[in-house]
N, C-alpha and C positions, 0 to 999 in steps of 0.2 A: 655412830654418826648418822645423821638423818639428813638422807638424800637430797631432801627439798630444800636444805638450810645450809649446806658444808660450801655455797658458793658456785655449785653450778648450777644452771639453768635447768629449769621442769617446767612442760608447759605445754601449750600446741607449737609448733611451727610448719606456717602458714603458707602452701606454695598453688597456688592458682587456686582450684577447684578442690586441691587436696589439700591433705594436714598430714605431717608428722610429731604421734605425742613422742613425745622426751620425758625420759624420767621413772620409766617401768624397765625399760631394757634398754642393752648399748646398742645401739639399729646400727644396722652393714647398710654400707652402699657400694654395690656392686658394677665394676671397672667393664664397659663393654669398648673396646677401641675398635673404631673401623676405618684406620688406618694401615699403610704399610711400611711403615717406620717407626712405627711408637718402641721404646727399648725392652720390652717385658716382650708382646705378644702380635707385634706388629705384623699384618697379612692374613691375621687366622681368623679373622669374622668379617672381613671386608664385602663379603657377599650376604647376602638379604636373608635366606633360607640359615645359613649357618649365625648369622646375628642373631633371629630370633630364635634359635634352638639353645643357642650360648644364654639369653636372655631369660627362657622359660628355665633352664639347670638353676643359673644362680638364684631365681624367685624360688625354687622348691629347697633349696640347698639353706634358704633364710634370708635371704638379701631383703631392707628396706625399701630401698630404694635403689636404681640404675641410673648408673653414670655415663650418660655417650661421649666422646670424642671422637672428632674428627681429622685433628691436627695436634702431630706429637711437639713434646715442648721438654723432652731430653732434653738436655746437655749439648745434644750432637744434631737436634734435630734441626730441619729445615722448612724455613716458614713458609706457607703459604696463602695465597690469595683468598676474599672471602667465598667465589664463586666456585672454586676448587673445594674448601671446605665445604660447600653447603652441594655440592655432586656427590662427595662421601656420606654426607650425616643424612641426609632428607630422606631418602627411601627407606634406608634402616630404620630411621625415628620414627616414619610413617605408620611403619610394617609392627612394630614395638608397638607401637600407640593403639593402634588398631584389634592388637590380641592379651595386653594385659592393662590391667586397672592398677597402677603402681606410680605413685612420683618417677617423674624422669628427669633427668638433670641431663643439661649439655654444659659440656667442658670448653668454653670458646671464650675469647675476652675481645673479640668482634662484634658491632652492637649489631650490623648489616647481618650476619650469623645469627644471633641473636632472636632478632626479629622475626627472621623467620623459623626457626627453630621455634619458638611458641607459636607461633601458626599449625606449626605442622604436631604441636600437642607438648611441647617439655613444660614443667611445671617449675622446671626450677634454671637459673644460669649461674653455671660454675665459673667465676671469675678469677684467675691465677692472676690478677693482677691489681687486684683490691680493687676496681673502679679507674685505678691510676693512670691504664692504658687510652683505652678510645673514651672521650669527655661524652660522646653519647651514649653512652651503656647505661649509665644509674636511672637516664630518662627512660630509654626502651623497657628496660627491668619494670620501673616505679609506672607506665602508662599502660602495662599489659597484666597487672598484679601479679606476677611471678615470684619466687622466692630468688632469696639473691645467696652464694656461700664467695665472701670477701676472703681472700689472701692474703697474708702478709710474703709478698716477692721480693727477697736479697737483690736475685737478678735482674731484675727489671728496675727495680729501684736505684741504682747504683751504689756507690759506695755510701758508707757510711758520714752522712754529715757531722754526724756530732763526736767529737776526738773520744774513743775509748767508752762507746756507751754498750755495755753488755748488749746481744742480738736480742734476749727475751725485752729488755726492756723497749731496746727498736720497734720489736715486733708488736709490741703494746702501743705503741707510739704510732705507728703510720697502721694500724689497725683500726685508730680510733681514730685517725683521719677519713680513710675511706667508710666508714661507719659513718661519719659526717658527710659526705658526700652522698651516702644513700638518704639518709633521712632529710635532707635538703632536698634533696628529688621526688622527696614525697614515700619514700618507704618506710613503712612501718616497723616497730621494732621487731614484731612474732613473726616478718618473714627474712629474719637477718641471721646469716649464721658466718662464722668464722674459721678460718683455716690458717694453723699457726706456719706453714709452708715449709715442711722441711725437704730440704734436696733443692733447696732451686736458691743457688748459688751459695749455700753453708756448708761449711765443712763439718768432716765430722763432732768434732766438739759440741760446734753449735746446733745439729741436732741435736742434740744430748742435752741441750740447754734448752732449745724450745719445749722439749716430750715434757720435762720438769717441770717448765711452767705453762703449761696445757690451762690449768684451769684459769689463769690471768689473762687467757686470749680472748676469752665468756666476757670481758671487762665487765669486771663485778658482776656476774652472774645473769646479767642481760641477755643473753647470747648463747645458744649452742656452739659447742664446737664441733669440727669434723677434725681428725686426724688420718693423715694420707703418706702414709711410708711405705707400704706395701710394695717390694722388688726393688725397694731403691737403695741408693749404696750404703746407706744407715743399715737399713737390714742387712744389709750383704753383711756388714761388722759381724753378725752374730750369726752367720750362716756359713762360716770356713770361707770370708776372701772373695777371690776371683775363681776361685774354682765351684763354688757354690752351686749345687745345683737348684732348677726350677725348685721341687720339694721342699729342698732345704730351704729354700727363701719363703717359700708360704708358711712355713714349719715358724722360723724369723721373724714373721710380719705378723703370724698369730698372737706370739710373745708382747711383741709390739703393741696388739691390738688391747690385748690385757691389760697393759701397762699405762697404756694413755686412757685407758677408760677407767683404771684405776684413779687417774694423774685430773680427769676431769674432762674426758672428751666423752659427748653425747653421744657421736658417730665415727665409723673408722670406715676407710677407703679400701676397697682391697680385691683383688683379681682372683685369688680362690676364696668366694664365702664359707663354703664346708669346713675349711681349715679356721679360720676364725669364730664361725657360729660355734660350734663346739668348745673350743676355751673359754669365748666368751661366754656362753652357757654356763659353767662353772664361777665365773667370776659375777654373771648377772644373779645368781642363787643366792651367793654369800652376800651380795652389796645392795642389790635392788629390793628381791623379797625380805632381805629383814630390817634393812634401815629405814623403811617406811611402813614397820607394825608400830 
């Protein structure tokens, strides 16, 4: 099967000053929280000197790309204000910005966050809420040429309108709404990526049903994917439970990482890249170098 033709995306993708090519390897992006409540790692890089050390591990370890957050959005989490967020993320992103040459991505679906977060150097806004959330986002994204990664959010979205519609098919469905809202705002297709959302508000089945159809999230092959399971209760399924240790869930979200980059994800989200860059090694060998001799 040839990479460039089996329906996912190959190409550049577009994010300010930088580019990510898609389509040689499955690119990591590497989970930096500078939070104290996020559910994986919450407290342990909240400080400036330990963020960028956390930062320069995961660039050597193979990370593509860095993910900031400032505000966790568990399950259990509690929300906070923009100016709150932006005390957490600003100096960190600063200080990141400042010592590596690397796409950064902020995880915020605040456009006020937003804003200035590309001030202060992110190339790319992670939006866990497809554009759905703040009506200003797709404008601040689309006036600062930033790259955009859309979501499809169970939770946020509420329940399902349409009686009995499968979640993949949902997920396609208000994917390529907020995909409409970006390109109405003036964003280009090469800086659009998508994120099928799993853990925010699916149970387990329906992860299981999104991973499957990973490559229908691309809609028709327009679009990178990013897949983001890494520590969350999907993994935990295949990492022994509640009892599961830290390892064991990187061990779990490796699997994962294979699996959706098998399944048609460009990119995978994930808190230990070492643990991933290595499987995916193996699976980029067999799939990348020979499917496009």
């Amino acid at each position: 099967m040839n990479a460039a033709t089996d329906g996912r995306f190959c190409g550049i993708y577009k994010c300010g000053n930088r580019q990510l090519e898609i389509g040689k390897k499955t690119l990591i992006m590497g989970i930096l929280n500078v939070t104290p409540d996020s559910f994986s790692d919450g407290g342990r890089y909240n400080d400036v000197d330990a963020a960028v050390d956390r930062c320069s591990l995961m660039i050597r370890e193979g990370a593509d790309c860095i993910d900031l957050g400032a505000e966790a959005t568990g399950p259990n989490s509690v929300p906070i204000s923009s100016e709150e967020e932006l005390e957490r993320l600003i100096p960190v992103l600063e200080a990141v910005r400042s010592r590596f040459d690397i796409p950064l991505s902020v995880d915020t679906f605040k456009s006020e966050t937003a804003k200035e977060a590309i001030t202060a150097g992110c190339d790319i806004i992670n939006d866990i809420t497809g554009f759905m959330g703040d009506p200003e986002m797709a404008r601040v994204v689309a006036d600062n040429g930033t790259g955009v990664i859309l979501m499809f959010n169970k939770r946020t979205n509420g329940e399902n309108p349409i009686a009995f519609e499968p979640v993949s098919r949902r997920a396609v469905r208000e994917l390529t709404e907020s995909v409409e809202i970006a390109k109405k705002a003036g964003i280009p297709d090469n800086m659009i990526m998508t994120d099928p959302g799993i853990g925010f508000g699916t149970n387990r089945a329906e992860d299981a049903e999104l991973t499957a159809a990973t490559l229908s999230m691309g809609l028709q092959g327009k679009y990178p994917v990013l897949y983001a399971a890494s520590r969350k209760r999907y993994a935990r399924v295949f990492a022994g439970g509640d009892q599961a240790t830290e390892l064991m869930l990187d061990n779990a979200t490796a699997g994962l990482s294979m699996t959706a980059a098998s399944l048609g994800a460009a990119m995978v989200r994930v808190h230990n890249v070492a643990a991933s860059r290595q499987i995916l090694d193996v699976f980029d060998t067999s799939f990348y170098a020979f499917a496009n001799l």
